[in-house]
PAFI-640530 format. One line per field, with one value per atom (N, C-alpha, C): atom name; x, y, z. Coordinates in steps of 0.001 Angstrom, whole numbers, m for minus. Example, Ala and Ser with C-alpha at 12.3 -4.5 7.8 and 13.67 -1.06 7.14 Angstrom:
BEGIN
atome = [N  CA  C  N  CA  C]
east = [13190  12300  13200  12850  13670  12900]
north = [m5690  m4500  m3300  m2250  m1060  30]
up = [7800  7800  7800  7080  7140  7870]
//
This chain:
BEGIN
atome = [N  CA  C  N  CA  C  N  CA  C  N  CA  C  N  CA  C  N  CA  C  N  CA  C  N  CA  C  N  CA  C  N  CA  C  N  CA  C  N  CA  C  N  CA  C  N  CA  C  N  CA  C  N  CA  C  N  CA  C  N  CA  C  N  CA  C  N  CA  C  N  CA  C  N  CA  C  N  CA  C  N  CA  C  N  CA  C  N  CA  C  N  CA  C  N  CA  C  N  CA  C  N  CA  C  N  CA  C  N  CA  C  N  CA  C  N  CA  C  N  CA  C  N  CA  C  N  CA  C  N  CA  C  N  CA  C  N  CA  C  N  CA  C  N  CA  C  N  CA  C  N  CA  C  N  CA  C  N  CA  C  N  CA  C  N  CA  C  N  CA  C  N  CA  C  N  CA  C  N  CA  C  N  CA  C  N  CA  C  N  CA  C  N  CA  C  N  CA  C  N  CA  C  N  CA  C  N  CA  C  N  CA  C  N  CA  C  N  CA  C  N  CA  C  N  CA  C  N  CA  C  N  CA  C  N  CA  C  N  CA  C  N  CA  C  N  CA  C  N  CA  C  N  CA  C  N  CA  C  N  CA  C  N  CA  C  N  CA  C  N  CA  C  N  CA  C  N  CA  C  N  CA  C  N  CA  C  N  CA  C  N  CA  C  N  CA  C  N  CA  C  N  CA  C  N  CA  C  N  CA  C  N  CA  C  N  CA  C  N  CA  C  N  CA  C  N  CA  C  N  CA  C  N  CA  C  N  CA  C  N  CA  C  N  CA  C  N  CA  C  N  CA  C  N  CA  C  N  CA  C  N  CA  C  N  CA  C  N  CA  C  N  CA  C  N  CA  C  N  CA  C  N  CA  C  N  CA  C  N  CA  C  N  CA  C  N  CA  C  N  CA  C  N  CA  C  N  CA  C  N  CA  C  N  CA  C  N  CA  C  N  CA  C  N  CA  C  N  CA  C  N  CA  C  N  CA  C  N  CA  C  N  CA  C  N  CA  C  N  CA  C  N  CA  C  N  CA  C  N  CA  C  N  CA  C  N  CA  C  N  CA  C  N  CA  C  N  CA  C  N  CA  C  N  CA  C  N  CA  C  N  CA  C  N  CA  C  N  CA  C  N  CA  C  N  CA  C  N  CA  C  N  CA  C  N  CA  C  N  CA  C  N  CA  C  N  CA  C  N  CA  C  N  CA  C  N  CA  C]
east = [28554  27441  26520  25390  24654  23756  23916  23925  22678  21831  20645  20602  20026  19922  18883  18596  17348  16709  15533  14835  13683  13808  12815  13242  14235  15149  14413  14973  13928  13056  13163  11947  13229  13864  14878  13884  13398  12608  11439  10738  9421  8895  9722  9884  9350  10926  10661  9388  9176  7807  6457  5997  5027  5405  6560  6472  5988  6339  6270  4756  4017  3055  1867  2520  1704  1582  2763  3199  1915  2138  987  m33  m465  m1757  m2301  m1440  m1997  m2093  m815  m858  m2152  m2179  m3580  m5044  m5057  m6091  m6361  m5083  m4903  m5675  m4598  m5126  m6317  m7012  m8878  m9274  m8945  m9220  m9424  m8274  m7902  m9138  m8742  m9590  m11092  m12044  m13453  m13204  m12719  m12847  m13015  m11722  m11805  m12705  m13302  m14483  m15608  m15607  m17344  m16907  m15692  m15446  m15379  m14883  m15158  m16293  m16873  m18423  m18711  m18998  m19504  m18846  m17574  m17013  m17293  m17840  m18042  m19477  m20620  m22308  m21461  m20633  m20478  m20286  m19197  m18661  m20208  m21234  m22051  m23150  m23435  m24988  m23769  m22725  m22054  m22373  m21571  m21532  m23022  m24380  m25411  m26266  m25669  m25698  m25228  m23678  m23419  m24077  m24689  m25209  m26398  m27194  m28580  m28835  m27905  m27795  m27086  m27087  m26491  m27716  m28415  m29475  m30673  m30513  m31501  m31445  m29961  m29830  m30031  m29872  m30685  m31966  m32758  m34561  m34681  m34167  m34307  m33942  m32571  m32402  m33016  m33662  m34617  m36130  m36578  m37661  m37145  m35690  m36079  m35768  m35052  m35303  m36505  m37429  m38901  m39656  m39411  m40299  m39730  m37970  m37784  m38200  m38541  m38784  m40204  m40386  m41434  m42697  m43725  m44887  m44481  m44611  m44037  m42879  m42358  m40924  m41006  m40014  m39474  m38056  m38144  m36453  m35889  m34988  m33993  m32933  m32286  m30898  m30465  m29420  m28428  m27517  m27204  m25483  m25684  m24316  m24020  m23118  m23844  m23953  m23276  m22294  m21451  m22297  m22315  m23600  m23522  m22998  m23165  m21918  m22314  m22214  m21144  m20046  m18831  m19077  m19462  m19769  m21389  m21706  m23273  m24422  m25055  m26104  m27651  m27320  m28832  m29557  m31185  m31803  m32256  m32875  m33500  m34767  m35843  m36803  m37416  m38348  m38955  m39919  m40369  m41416  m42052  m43347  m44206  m45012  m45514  m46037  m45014  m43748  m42556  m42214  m42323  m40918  m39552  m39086  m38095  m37564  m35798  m35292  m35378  m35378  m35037  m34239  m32768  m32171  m31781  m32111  m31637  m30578  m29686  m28508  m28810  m28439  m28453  m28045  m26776  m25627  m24819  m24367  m25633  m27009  m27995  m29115  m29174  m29059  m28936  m30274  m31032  m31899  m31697  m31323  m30815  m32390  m32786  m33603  m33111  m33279  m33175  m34062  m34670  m35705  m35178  m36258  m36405  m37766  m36979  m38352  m37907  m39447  m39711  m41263  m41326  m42620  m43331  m42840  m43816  m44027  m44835  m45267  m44244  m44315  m43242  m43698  m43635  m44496  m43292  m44166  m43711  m42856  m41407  m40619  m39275  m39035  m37815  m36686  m35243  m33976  m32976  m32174  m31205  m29711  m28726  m27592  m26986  m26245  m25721  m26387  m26279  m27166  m28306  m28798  m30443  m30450  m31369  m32373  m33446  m33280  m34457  m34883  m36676  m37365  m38258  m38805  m39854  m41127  m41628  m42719  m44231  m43925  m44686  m46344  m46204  m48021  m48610  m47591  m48092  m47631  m47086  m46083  m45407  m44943  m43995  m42847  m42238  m40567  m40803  m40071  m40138  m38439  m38075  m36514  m36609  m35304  m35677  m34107  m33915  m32709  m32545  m31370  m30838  m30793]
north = [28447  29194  28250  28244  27532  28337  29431  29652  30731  30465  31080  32891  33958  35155  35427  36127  36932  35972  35861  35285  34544  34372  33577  32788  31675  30809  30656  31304  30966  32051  32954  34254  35246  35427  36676  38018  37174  38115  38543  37809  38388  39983  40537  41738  42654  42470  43071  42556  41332  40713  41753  41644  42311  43683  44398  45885  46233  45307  45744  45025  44072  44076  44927  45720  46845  48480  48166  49646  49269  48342  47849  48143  47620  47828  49558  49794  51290  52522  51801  52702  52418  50796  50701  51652  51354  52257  53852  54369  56009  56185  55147  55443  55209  54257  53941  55386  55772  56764  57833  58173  59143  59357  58024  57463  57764  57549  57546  58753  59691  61090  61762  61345  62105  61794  60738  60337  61255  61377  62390  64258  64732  65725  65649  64682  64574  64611  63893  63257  64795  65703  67206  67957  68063  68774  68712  66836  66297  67426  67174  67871  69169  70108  71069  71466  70799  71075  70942  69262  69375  70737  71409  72312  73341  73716  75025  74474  73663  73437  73301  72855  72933  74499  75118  76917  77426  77111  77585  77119  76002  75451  76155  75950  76739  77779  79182  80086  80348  79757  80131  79571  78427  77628  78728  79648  80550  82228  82269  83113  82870  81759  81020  81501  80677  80835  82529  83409  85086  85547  84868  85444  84876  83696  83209  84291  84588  85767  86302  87660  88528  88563  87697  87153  87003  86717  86396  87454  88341  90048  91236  90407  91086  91200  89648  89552  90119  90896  91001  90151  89748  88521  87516  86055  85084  84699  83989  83250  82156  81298  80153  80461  80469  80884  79502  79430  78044  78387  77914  78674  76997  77209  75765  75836  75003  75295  73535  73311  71964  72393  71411  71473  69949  70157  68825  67634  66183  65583  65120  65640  65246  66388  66849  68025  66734  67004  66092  65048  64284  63024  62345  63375  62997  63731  62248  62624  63782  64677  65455  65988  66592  66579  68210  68819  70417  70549  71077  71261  72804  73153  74338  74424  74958  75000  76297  75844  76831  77662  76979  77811  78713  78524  79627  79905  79919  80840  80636  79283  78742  77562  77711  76129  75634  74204  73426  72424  72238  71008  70325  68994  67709  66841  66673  65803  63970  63541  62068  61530  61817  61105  62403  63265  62913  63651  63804  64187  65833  66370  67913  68829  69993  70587  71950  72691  74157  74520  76108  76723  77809  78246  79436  80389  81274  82289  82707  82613  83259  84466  84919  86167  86591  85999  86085  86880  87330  87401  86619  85432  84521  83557  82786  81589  80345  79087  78760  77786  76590  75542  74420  73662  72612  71183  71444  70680  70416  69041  68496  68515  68041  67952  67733  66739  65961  66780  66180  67117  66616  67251  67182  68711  68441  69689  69751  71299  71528  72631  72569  73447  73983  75608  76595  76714  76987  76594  77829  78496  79615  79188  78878  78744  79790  80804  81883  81128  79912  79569  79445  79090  78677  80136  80866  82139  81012  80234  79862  79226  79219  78737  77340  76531  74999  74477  73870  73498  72075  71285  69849  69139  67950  68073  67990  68796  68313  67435]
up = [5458  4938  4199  4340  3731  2393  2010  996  836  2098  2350  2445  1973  1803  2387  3562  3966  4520  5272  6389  5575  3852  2947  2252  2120  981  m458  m1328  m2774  m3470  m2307  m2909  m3306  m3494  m3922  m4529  m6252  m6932  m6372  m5812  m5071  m5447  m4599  m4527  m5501  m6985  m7865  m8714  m8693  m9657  m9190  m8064  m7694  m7672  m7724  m7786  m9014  m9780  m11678  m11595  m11237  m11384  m10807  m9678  m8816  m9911  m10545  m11329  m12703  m13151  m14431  m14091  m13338  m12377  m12415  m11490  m11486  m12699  m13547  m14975  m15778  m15572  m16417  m15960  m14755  m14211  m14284  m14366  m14762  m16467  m17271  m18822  m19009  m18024  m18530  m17962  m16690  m16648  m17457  m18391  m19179  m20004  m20555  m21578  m21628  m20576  m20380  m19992  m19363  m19162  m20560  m21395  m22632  m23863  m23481  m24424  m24041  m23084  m22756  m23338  m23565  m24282  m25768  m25556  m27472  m28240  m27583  m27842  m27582  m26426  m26276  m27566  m28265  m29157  m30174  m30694  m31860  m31675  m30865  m30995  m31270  m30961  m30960  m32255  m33315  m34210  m35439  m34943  m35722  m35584  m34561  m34187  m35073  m34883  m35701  m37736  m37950  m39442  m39928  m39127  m39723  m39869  m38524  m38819  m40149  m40349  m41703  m42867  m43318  m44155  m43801  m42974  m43228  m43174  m43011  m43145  m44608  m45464  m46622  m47597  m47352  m47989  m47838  m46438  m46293  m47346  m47075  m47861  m49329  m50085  m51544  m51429  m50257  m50837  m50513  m50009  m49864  m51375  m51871  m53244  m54180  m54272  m55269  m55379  m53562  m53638  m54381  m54205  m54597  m55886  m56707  m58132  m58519  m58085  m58335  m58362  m57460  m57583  m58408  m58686  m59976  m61472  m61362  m62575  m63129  m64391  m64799  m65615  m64929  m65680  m64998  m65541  m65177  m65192  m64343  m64119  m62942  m63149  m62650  m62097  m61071  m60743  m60070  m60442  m59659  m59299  m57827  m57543  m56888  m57364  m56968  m56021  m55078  m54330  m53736  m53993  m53367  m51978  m50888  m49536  m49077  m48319  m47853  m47690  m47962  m48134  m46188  m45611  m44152  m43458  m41927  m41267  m40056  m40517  m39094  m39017  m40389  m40922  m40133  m40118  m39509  m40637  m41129  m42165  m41847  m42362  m42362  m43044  m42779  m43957  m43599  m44437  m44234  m44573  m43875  m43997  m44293  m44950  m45161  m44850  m43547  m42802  m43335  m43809  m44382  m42963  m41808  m40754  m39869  m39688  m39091  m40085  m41350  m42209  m41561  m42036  m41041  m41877  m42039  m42547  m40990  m41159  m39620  m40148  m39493  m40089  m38883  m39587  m38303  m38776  m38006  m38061  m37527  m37787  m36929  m35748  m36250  m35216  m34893  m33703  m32977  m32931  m32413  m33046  m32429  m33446  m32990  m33986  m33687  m34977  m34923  m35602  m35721  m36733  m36548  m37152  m37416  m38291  m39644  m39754  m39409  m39720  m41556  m41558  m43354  m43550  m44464  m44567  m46065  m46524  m47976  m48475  m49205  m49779  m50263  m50964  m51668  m50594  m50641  m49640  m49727  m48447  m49148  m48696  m49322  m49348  m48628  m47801  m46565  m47617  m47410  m48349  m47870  m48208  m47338  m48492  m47898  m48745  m48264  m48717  m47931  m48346  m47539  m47848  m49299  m49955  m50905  m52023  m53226  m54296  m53872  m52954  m52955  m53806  m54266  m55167  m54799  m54758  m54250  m55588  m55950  m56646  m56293  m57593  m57091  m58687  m58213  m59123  m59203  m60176  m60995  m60590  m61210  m60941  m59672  m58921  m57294  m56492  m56554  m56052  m54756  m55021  m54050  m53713  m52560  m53158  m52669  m52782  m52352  m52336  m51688  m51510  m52201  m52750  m53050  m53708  m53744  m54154  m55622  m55825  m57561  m58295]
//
């Protein structure tokens, strides 16, 4: 016997080397797969989670400048009304700011990252003068001399 195995002298492992390098191969390719599939849902869930949490915030900021009005038509003569609430200083860790659009009677808030803008209908009696405010303490503001509300931060 000369010692020789199979019709290749020297390759024994062959075989198994490239099976395990065929198996690497293809696992790697499944997980990138995975991977870039599940990035484009996240990324859709992350916008999702931000356009919802800036609803709740500006629907509560809206409900402020409504109760600052009707604080304001309660009061008899002059008054200054101020209403406070601290607001997460960013919506799913994405920074945004709120606006008080005096021509819609409307908060509008914009996020950054990623860039999303939700609107608020408001309905007030006093006028409400065109005024911005970043997240964290805003302050609804009704000023007796001007009859109007103005948003701004704390």
């Amino acid at each position: 016997m000369s010692g020789r195995v199979g019709p290749f002298p020297g390759h024994r492992g062959v075989s198994s080397t490239l099976s395990y390098v065929l198996s690497l191969a293809i696992a790697t390719l499944l997980i990138t797969g995975l991977i870039t599939a599940s990035t484009g849902f996240v990324t859709t869930q992350r916008e999702v989670v931000v356009r919802e949490e800036l609803e709740v915030i500006g629907q509560h900021l809206a409900s402020n400048v409504e109760q600052a009005d009707r604080m304001a038509n309660a009061s008899e003569g002059s008054a200054t009304v101020y209403v406070n609430q601290t607001f997460p200083d960013a919506a799913a860790r994405s920074q945004y700011d709120v606006r008080l659009s005096e021509s819609r009677d409307q908060l509008v808030l914009n996020s950054t990252s990623p860039e999303r803008t939700v609107r608020i209908n408001i309905s007030t009696t006093a006028e409400l003068r065109e005024s911005t405010a970043d997240g964290g303490t805003i302050t609804v503001r009704y000023d007796d001399s001007s009859d109007e509300l103005v948003i701004g931060n704390a």
